[in-house]
C-alpha positions as CSV (number, residue, x, y, z in Angstrom):
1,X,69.7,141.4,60.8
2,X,69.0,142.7,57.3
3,X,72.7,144.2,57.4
4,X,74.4,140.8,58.5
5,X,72.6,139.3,55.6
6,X,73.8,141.8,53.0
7,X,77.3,141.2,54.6
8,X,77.2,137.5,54.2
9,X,75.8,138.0,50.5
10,X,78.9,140.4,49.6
11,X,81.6,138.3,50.8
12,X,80.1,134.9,50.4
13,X,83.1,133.6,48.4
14,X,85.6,134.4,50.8
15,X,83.1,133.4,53.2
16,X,83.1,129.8,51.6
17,X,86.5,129.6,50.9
18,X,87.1,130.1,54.5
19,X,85.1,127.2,55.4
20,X,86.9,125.0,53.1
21,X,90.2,126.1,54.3
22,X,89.4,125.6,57.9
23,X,87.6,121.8,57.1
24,X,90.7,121.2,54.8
25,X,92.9,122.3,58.3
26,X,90.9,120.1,60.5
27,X,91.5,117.0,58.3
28,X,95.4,117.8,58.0
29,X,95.5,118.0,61.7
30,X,93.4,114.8,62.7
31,X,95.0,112.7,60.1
32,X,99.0,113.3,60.4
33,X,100.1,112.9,64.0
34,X,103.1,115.8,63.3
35,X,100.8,118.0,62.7
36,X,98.4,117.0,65.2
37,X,101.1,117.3,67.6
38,X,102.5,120.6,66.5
39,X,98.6,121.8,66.8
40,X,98.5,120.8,70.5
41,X,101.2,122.3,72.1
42,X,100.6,125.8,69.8
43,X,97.1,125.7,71.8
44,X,98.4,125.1,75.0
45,X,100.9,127.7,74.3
46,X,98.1,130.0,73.4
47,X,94.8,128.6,75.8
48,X,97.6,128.5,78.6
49,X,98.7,132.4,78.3
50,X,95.1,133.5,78.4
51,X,94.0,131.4,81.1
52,X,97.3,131.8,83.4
53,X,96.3,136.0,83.5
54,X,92.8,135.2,84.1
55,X,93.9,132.6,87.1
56,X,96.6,135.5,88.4
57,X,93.4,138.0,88.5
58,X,91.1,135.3,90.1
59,X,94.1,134.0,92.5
60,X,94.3,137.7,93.8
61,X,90.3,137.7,95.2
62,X,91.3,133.9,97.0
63,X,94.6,134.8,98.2
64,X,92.6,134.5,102.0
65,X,91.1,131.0,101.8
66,X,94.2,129.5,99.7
67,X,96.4,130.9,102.2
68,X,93.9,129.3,104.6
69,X,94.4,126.0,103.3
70,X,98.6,126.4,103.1
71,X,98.5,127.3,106.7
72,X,96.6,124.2,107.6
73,X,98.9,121.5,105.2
74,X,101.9,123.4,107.1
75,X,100.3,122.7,110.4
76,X,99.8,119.3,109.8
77,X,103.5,118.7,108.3
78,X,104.7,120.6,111.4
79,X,102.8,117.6,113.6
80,X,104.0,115.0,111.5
81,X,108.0,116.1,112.1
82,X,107.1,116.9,115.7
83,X,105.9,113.3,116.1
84,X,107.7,111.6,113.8
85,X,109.2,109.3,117.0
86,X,113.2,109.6,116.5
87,X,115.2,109.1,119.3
88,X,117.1,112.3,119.8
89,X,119.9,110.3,121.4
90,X,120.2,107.4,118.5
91,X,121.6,107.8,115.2
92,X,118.9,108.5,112.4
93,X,120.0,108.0,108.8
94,X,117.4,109.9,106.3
95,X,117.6,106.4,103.5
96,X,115.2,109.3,101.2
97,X,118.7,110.9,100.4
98,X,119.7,107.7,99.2
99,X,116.7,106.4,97.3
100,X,114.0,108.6,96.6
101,X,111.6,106.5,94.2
102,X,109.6,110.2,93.4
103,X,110.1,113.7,92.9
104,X,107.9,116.4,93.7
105,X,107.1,119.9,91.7
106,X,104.7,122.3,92.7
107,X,102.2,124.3,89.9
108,X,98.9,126.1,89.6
109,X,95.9,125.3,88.0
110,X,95.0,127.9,85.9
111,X,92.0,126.4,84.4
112,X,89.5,123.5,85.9
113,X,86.9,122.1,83.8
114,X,84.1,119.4,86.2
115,X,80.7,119.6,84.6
116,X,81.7,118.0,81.2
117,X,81.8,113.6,81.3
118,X,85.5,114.4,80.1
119,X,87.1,117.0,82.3
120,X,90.5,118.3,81.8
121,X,92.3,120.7,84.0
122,X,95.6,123.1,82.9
123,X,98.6,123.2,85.0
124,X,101.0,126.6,84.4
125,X,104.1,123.9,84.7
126,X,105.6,122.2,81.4
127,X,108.5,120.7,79.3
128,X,110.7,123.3,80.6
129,X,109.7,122.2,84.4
130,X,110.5,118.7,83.4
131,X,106.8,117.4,83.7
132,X,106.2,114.7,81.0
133,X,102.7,112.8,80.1
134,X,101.8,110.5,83.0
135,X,103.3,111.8,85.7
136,X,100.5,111.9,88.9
137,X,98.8,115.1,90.1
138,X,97.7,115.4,94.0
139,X,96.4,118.2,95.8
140,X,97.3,118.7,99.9
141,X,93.9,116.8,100.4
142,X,94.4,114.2,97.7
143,X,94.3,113.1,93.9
144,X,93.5,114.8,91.2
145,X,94.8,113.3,88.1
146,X,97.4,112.4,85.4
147,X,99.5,114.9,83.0
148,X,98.0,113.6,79.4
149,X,99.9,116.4,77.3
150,X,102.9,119.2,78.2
151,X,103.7,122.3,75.8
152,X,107.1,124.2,76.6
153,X,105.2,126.1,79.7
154,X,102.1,124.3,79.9
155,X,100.3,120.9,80.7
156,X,97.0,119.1,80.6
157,X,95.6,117.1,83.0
158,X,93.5,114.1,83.0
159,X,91.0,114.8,85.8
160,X,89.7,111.9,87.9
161,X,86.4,113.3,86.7
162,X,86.8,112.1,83.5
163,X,85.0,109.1,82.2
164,X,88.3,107.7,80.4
165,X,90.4,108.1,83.5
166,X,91.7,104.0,85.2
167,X,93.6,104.2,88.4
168,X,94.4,101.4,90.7
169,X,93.2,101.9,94.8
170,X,92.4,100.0,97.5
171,X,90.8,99.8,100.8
172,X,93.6,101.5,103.3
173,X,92.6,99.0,105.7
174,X,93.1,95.7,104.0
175,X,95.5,94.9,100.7
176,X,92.0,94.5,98.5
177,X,92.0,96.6,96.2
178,X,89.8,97.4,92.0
179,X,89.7,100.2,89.7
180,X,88.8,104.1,90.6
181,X,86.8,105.2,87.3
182,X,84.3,107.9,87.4
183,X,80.4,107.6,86.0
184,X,79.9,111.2,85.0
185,X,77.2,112.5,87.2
186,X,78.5,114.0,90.8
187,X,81.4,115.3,91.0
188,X,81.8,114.8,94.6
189,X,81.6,111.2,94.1
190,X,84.1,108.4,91.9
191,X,83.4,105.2,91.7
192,X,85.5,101.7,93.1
193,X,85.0,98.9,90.9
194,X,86.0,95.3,90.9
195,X,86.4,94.8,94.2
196,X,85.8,91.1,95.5
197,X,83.0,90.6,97.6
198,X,85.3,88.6,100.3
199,X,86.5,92.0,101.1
200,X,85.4,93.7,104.7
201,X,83.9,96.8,103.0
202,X,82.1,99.6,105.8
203,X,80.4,102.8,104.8
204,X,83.2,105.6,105.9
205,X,86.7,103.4,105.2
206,X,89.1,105.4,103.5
207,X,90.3,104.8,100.1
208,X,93.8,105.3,98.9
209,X,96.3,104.6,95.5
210,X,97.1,100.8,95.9
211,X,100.7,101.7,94.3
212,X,100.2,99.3,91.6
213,X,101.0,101.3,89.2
214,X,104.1,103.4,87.9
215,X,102.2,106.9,88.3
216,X,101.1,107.3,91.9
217,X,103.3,105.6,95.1
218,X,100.8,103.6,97.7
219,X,99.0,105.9,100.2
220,X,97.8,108.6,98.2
221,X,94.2,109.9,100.1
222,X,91.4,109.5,97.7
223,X,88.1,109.7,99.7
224,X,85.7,107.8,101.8
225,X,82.9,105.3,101.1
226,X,79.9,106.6,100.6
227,X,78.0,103.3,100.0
228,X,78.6,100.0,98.0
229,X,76.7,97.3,96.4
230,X,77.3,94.2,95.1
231,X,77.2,94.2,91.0
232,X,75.4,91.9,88.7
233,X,76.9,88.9,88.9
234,X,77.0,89.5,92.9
235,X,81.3,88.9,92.5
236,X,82.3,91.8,93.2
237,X,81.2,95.7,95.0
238,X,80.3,98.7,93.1
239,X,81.7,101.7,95.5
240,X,80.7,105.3,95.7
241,X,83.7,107.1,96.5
242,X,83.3,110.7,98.7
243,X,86.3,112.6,97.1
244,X,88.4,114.8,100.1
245,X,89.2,116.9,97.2
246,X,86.6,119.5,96.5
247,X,87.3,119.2,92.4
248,X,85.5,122.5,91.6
249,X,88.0,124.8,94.0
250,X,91.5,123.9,93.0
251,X,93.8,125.9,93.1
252,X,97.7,124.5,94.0
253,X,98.6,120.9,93.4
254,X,102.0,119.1,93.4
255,X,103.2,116.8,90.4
256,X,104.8,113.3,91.0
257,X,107.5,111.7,89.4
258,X,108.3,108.2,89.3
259,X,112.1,107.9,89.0
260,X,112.0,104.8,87.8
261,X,109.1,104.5,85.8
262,X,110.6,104.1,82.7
263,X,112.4,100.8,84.2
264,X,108.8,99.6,85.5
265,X,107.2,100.0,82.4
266,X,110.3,98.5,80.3
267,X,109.3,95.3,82.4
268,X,105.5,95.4,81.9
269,X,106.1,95.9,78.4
270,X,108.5,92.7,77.9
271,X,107.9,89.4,78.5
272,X,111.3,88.5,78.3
């Protein structure tokens, strides 16, 4: 202890200087949004190389359970074709070659953060991959978030277990459908607000992505209700959402792109 003291008495004016130049830094960064944005995707650049070899290391020791899982999404893709119901002596016409509203690309999480109120996960997929801010992320199971930032190889994710994070779902069953925000306490459970009271609401219905937005398409699995209450004003129900996603084992997930996003927002965006 006595030597750490001596040390910090010897160099305390490059010690405090130091200080100064990194508080200095930290108001450049926060107060000019180049530099705030050059800062960003240097981190991710960085953060992302570190945590991509620690996820290869830790991807090695789950190679049997994630294979597990890819088996099991494979099986049930395999049903799906098998009973997909086309007439082997009618003409089919695939209309997704003609008009396919998303895209698809697969990546890795290479880091997962759920005990924070404001979680953020990190995908090993970026600019170079063509993923931009706000395009969807799902798991095999269900949803998982929305890109917030990309670097050249990297991206952040908004996780659904983050107290900021606004999606739009509904009750699969019936067209009603609120807002999927997240409280901060379990994450095994989200929460469905704003849903009107008129609404035929049962413990167990399943709870999808309403498709009223330009992120995720309609369908998307979110979870099941766990139970649901009326709110204050007695309008409209407060729903605890049972996730299908276990958040704190993630591993692969897929990344969706709108196509034409850019024309849905141009609209929301102009009254004209």
């Amino acid at each position: 202890m006595q030597q750490i003291i001596n040390f910090i008495i010897r160099n305390k004016n490059f010690l405090l200087f130091l200080l100064l130049f990194c508080i200095s830094l930290l108001f450049t960064i926060q107060s000019h949004s180049y530099h705030k944005s050059k800062f960003i995707n240097s981190a991710n650049f960085l953060t992302g190389g570190v945590y991509n070899s620690i996820n290869d290391i830790s991807s090695y020791f789950s190679l049997k359970s994630q294979n597990e899982i890819l088996s099991e999404e494979n099986r049930k893709l395999r049903a799906l074709l098998q009973n997909y119901g086309i007439d082997n002596d009618s003409v089919y016409i695939d209309s997704t070659k003609f008009n396919q509203a998303y895209r698809f690309y697969t990546a890795n999480i290479i880091k997962n953060s759920y005990s924070l109120t404001d979680n953020y996960l990190t995908i090993n997929k970026g600019k170079k991959d063509s993923i931009k801010q706000d395009f969807g992320v799902i798991s095999s199971k269900g949803i998982v978030g929305i890109v917030d930032r990309t670097s050249r190889g990297y991206g952040t994710v908004i996780s659904i277990l983050n107290t900021t994070s606004r999606i739009s779902a509904q009750l699969k069953k019936t067209n009603h459908f609120g807002t999927l925000k997240w409280n901060g306490k379990n994450p095994a459970l989200v929460q469905l607000i704003d849903i009107p009271k008129i609404a035929p609401v049962q413990k167990g219905d399943t709870i999808i992505t309403s498709g009223r937005s330009s992120i995720f398409p309609k369908g998307v699995p979110i979870g099941v209700v766990e139970q649901f209450n009326l709110d204050a004003a007695e309008n409209f129900y407060e729903i605890d959402i049972h996730l299908f996603n276990d958040m704190t084992n993630l591993e692969h997930v897929y990344i969706i792109e709108n196509v034409n996003r850019a024309e849905i927002n141009y609209l929301l965006n102009n009254d004209e």
